[in-house]
C-alpha positions in Angstrom: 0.0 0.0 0.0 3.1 2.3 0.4 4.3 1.9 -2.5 0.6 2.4 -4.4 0.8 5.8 -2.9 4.6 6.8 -3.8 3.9 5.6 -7.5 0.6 8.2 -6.9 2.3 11.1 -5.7 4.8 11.1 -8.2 2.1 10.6 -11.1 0.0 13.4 -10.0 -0.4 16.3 -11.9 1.7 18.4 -14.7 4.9 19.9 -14.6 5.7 23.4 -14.9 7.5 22.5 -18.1 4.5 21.0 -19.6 2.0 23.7 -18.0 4.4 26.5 -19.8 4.2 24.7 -23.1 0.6 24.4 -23.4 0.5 28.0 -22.2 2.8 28.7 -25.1 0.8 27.1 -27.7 -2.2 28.7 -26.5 -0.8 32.3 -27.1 1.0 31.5 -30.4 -3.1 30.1 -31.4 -4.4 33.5 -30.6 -2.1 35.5 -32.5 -2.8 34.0 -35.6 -6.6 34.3 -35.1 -6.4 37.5 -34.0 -4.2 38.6 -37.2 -6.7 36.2 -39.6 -9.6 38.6 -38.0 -8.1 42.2 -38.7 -7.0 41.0 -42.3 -11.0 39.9 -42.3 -12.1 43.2 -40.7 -9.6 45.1 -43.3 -11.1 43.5 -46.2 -14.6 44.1 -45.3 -14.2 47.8 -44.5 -12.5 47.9 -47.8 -15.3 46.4 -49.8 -17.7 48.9 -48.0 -15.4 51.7 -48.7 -15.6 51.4 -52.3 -19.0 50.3 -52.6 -20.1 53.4 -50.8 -17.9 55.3 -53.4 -19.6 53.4 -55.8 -23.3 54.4 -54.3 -22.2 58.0 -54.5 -21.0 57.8 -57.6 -24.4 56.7 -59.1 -26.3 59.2 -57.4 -24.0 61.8 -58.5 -25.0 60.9 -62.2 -28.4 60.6 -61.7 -28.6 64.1 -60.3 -26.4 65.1 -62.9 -28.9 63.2 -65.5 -32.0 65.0 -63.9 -30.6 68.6 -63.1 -27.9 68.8 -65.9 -24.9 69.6 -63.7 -23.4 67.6 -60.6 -24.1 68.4 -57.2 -20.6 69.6 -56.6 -19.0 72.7 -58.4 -16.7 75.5 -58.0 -19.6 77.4 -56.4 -20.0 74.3 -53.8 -18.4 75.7 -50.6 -15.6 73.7 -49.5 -14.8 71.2 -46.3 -17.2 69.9 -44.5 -19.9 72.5 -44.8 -19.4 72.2 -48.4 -20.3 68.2 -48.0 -23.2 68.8 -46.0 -24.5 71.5 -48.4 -23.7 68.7 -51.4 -25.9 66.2 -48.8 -28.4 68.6 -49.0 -28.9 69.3 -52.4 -29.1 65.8 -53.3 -31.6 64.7 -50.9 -33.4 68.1 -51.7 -33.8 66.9 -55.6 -37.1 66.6 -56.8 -36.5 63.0 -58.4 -35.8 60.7 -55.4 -33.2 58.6 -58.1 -30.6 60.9 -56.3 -30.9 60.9 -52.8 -27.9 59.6 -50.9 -28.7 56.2 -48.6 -28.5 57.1 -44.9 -25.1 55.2 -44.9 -23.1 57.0 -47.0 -22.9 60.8 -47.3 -20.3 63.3 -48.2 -17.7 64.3 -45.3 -16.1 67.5 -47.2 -15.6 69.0 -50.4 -12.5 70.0 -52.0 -11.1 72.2 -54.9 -10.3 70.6 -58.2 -8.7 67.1 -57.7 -7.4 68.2 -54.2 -6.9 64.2 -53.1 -7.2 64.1 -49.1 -4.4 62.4 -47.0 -4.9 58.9 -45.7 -5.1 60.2 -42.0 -7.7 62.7 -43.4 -9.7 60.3 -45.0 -9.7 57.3 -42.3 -10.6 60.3 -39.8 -14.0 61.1 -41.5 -15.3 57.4 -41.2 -15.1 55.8 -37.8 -18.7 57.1 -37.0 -20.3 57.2 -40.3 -19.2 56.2 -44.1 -18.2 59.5 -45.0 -16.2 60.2 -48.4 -14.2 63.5 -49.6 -15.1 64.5 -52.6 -13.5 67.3 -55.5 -14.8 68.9 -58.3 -13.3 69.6 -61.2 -12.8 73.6 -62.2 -15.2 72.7 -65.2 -17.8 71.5 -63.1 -17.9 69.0 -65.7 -16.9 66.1 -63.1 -16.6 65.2 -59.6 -13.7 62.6 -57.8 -14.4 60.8 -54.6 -11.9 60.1 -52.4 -12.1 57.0 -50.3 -9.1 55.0 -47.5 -7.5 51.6 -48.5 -6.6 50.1 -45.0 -4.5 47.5 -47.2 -2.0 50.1 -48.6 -2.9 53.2 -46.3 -3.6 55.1 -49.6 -6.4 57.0 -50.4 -8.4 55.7 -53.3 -11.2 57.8 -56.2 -13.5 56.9 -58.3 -14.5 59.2 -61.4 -17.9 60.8 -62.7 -17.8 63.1 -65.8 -14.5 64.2 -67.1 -11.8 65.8 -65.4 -9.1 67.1 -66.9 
């Protein structure tokens, strides 16, 4: 019976070598989820990015289709009062074919092809889809700015022609 419980006492339990390992494995398992999630989250917010672009785009053109000029010209006032007056005017529009979704509106307006920063543009989405958009001097088309979290570059997409 001595014996059974000297052959118990040394059998019970892990080591502190073995306890570290697992521990290790454990941590080295939730890195590479948690780096699989933001590349995930990143390519998500991307896709939503552009399409919201996209979505702007569209109703830029049909306003431009129904009024005969775009929403956003040299008379536009600029930066963010200028977006909200460009927000405005769209949703204002007697055809409803323009009206921005509730998701995505303009953040701020800039003079001909002034592209923001990334900084600038990653700063006007965390509460809302918000995009930067320019005119060109023409008034004959419009750019709108949107973030890349995969380069940290600011992308556009095109309506009309700018020179």
């Amino acid at each position: 019976m001595n014996k059974m419980k000297q052959v118990y006492d040394k059998e019970s339990g892990f080591t502190i070598v073995e306890l570290l390992i697992v521990i290790v494995i454990i941590a080295i398992l939730a890195a590479l989820v948690i780096v699989a999630y933001n590349g995930i989250q990143n390519r998500a917010r991307a896709a939503q990015y552009q399409t919201d672009a996209q979505v702007i785009l569209k109703k830029m053109e049909a306003y431009y289709s129904n009024v005969g000029n775009y929403p956003v010209t040299s008379s536009t006032t600029t930066g963010t009062a200028g977006g909200t007056a460009v927000v405005a005017l769209m949703n204002a529009s007697t055809t409803k074919e323009s009206n921005l979704p509730a998701s995505a509106t303009v953040y701020a307006v800039n003079a001909a092809n002034t592209a923001p920063t990334y900084a600038n543009a990653i700063a006007a989405t965390p509460v809302t889809d918000a995009y930067y958009v320019s005119y060109c001097a023409t008034g004959g088309g419009v750019n709108i700015y949107y973030p890349d979290p995969f380069s940290s570059t600011v992308k556009s997409v095109a309506a009309g022609v700018c020179p």
